[in-house]
N, C-alpha and C positions, 0 to 999 in steps of 0.2 A: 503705280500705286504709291501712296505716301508712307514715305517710312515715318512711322509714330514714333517709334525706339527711338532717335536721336533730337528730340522734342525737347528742349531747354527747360529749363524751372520757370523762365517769363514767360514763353511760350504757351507753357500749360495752363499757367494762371492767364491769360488770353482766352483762351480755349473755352475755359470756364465762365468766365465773364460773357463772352459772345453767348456762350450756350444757353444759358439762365435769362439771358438780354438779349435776342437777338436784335437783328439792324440797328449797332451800338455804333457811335463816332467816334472818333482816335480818343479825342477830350473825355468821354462819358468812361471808355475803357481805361484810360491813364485813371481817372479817378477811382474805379473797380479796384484792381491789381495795383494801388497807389505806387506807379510807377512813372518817371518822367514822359512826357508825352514823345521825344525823340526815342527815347527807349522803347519804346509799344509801338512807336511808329516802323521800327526797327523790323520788328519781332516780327509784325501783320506781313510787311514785305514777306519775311521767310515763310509764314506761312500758308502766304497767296503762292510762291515758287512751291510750295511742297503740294500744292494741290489741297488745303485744309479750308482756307478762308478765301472770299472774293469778293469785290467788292459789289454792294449792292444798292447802287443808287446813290441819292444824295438826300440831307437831310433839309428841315428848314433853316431860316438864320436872319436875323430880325435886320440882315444889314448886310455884307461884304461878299466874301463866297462862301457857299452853300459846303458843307461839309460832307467829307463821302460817308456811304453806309456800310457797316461789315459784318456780315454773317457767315457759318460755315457753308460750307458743300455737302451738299446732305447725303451724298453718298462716299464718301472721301472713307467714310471710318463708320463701324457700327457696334453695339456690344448688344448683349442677351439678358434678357430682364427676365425672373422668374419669379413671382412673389408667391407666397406659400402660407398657408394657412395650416391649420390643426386637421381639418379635412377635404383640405381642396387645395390643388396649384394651378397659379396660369403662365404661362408662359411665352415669352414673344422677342422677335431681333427686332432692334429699335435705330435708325440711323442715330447719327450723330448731333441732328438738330430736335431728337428728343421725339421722333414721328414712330408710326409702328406699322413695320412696313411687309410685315410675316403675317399668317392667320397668327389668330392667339390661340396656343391649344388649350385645353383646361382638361385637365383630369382628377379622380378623387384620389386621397391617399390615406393612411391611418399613421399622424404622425409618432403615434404611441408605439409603433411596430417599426423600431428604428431602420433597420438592416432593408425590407424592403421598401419602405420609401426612397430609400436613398439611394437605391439600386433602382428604381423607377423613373427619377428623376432625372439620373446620368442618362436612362435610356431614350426616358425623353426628350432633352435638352440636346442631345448627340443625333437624336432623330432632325429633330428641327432642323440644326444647322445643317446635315446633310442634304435636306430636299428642298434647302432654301437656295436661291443663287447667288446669294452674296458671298465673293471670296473670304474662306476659314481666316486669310490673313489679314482682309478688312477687320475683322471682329479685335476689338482691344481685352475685353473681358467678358467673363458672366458676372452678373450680380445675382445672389439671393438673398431675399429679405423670407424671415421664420421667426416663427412665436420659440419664444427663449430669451433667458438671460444670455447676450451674446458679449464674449470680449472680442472686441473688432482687430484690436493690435494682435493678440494670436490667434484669431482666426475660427477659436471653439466656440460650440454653443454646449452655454452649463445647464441645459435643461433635457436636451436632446441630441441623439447620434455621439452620442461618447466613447463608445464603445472602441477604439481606432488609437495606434500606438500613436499615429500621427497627427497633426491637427486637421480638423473637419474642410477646412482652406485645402490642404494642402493633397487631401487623400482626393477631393472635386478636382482642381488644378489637372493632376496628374493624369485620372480616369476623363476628363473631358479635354486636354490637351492646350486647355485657354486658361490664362489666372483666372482665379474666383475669389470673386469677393464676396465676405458675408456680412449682414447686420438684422435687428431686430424690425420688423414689420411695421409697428408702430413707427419705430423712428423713419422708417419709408416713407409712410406713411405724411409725419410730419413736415421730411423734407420736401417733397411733394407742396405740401400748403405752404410751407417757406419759399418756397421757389416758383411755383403756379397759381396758390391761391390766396388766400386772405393776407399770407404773412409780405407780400410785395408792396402793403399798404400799411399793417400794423405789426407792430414789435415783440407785442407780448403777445401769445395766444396759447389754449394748452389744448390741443387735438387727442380727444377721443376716440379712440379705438374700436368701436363695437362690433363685434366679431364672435368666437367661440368663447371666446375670454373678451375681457374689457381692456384693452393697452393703452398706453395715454405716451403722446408725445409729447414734448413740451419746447414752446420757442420763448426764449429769452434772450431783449434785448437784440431780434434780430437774429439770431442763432441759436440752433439742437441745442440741448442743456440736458448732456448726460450723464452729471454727478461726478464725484471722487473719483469713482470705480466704472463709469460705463454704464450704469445700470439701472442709474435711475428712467424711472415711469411704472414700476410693475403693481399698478393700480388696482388689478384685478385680484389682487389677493390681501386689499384692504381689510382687517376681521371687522366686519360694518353690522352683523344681523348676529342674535341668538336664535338662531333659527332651527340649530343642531346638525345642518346639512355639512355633510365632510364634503371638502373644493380637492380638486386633483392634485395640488400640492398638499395636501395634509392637515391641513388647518381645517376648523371650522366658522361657517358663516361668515367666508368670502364674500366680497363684493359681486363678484359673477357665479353665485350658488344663486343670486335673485336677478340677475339681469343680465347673463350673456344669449345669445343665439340657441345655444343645444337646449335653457332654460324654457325660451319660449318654446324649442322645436319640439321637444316635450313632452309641453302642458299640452301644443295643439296636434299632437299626436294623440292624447289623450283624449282628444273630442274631435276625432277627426269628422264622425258622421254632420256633427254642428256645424264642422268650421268648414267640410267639405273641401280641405285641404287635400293633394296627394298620398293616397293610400299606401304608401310606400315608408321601408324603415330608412331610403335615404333622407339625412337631415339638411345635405342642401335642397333638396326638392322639395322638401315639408316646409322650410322655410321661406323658400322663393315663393310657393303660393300664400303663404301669413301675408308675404310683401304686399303679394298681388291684390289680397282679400280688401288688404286694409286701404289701400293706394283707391278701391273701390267704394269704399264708406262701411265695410261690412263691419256690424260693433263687437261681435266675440272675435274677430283677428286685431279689433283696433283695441280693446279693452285689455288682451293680452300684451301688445306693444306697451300700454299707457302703465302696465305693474309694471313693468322692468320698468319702464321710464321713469316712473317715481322714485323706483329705489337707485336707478343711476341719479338722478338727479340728488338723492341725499349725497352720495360721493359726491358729485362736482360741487356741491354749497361747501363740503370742508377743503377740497382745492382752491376754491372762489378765496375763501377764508386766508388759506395759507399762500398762497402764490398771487392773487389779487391780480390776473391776466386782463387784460379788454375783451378776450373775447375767449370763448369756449368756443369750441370746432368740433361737430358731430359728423366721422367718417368712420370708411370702412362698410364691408358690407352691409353692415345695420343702417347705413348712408341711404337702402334701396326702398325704406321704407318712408323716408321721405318727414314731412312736417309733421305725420304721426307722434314722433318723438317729443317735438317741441312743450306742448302743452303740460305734460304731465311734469317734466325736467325744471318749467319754469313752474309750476306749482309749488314744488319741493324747495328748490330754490328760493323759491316767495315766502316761503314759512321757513325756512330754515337761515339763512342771510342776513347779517345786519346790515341794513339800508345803505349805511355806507359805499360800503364794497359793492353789496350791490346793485346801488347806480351806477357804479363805476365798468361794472362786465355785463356781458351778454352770450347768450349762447344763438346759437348759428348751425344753421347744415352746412358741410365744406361746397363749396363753387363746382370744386370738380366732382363730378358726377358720375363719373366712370374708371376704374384702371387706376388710381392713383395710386396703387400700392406700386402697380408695373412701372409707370411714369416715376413713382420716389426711387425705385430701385434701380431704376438709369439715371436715373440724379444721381443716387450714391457711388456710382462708378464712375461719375464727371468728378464730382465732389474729392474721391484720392487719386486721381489720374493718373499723379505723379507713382503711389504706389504702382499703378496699373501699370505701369511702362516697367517701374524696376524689376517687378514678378513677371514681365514679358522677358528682361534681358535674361533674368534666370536662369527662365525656364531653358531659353533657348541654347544655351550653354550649356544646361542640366542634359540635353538629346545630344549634342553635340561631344560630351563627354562619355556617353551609355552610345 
């Protein structure tokens, strides 16, 4: 089994390069990890001997010899992706070349009822790994991505589960026996499209969230762009409407008081006999068939879709305005509704935008079409590796001492 603990700092930054790129050349890697090419060349060596990396093949070359190709072992090493929403988590063990190699479980949760979610989730996540067969010692980390102002560097989320003398990091760690790492959903979400989708082509983009709330990631210049403090994106509590509706943080006429998920789930709760939606008060289920209705041409599930999408669309015309991206990026659950969105988003946009700008941006459903919170949140545990290793040596120390 590969010992990951003793993994260098060139090593890691290998790791991550391969990961994000796989069947990368020595050259394409040296340019990654801007590292001399004897030096990578070095590094590959050790971590073909640890069992990480192998070579795979060879590449093209307009002329001399053909260069080898390097990707990991996709079973060498795995971590645990768990993305989490305000009422739903999924959950899945992901190898190391980013595949999902466990069922994904999905269960609901009430993230407003701190104490047991989070006791739910230890118990799920502790379930998973037990009936999975990948050894506990493969697993490098868990990742969770959760709605919240999160600080990534201590580990808390300032919206939820605060309750705990310890950090929110550290009380998971312990009760599931693997570092955990946390961040916000959106920015999963993002790095997801930075690493998988639109963002491996374009530089700027700012990926929308749409979900229970509205989250917004944002890529600039190629990389997350998460402010001063960690915190920027929290889009959804823009004061955009006098509309009078109090938003769950406190404010009135939020951004997502007119256009998140629970707003649609709702309304079409409220006409369920018309929309012939699921008669049920679950709101994923109310909302999956909105998906379905609209996905179908039906016009009270599409008409509903197209008012939230008008008024997200006023938000993204003053994002367009302020940040001036290439491209706006519609994901997240609200992703399952598909080109519904489009029409009403660039309406708003069309009336609200000076021409300038916006010729310059476009908005887009994300590529990836499934999982991509799950997919960013095993990004996010490639992405601090090196953390991940040092809260492994820790921990391990930590039992060794107790």
């Amino acid at each position: 089994m590969p010992d990951f603990t003793l993994l260098s700092a060139s090593s890691i930054a290998i790791i991550k390069a391969i990961y994000f790129n796989p069947d990368s050349t020595c050259l394409e890697i040296s340019k990654q990890v801007e590292n001399s090419i004897p030096n990578v060349t070095k590094n590959i060596n050790d971590l073909i001997k640890n069992g990480i990396v192998f070579e795979n093949g060879h590449g093209s070359s307009r002329g001399g010899r053909k260069p080898l190709l390097y990707s990991l072992v996709s079973d060498s090493l795995y971590t645990v992706s768990v993305a989490m929403n305000q009422l739903n988590v999924q959950a899945a063990i992901m190898d190391i070349t980013g595949n999902i190699i466990s069922d994904i479980i999905e269960f609901d949760v009430d993230i407003y009822n701190d104490a047991d979610t989070l006791e739910l989730v230890i118990e799920k996540v502790l379930h998973l790994i037990e009936v999975s067969p990948v050894e506990k010692g493969k697993i490098m980390a868990v990742g969770i991505s959760m709605p919240g102002v999160i600080d990534v560097e201590k580990g808390v989320n300032k919206s939820y589960f605060k309750n705990h003398s310890k950090s929110l990091v550290d009380v998971l760690s312990e009760r599931i026996g693997i570092p955990v790492f946390i961040d916000n959903d959106s920015a999963a979400i993002a790095l997801a499209e930075l690493k998988l989708g639109l963002g491996r082509t374009i530089k700027e983009i700012m990926v929308v969230n749409i979900g229970w709330g509205i989250g917004l990631g944002m890529i600039v210049n190629g990389k997350i762009f998460r402010g001063s403090t960690g915190y920027a994106g929290e889009f959804s509590h823009i004061p955009l409407f006098k509309n009078g509706k109090v938003c769950r943080c406190g404010k009135m006429g939020c951004l997502e008081t007119e256009t998140s998920l629970i707003i649609i789930a709702n309304k079409a709760k409220a006409e369920i006999a018309g929309l012939k939606v699921a008669d049920t008060d679950n709101m994923l289920e109310i909302i999956n068939s909105v998906f379905a209705l609209a996905r179908e041409g039906n016009s009270a599930a599409i008409k509903l879709i197209t008012e939230a999408g008008y008024h997200l669309g006023q938000a993204i015309a003053i994002l367009i305005h302020i940040m001036n991206p290439q491209v706006v990026v519609l994901s997240g659950k609200g992703r399952e509704a598909g080109r519904v969105w489009l029409a009403p988003i660039e309406q708003a946009i069309n009336e609200l935008c000076i021409p300038t700008l916006l010729n310059e941006s476009g908005v887009a459903l994300s590529p990836i079409e499934k999982f991509a919170q799950l997919k960013g949140t095993a990004g996010m545990i490639i992405e601090n590796l090196g953390k991940v290793l040092l809260k492994n040596e820790i921990h391990k120390k930590q039992l060794i001492h107790h």
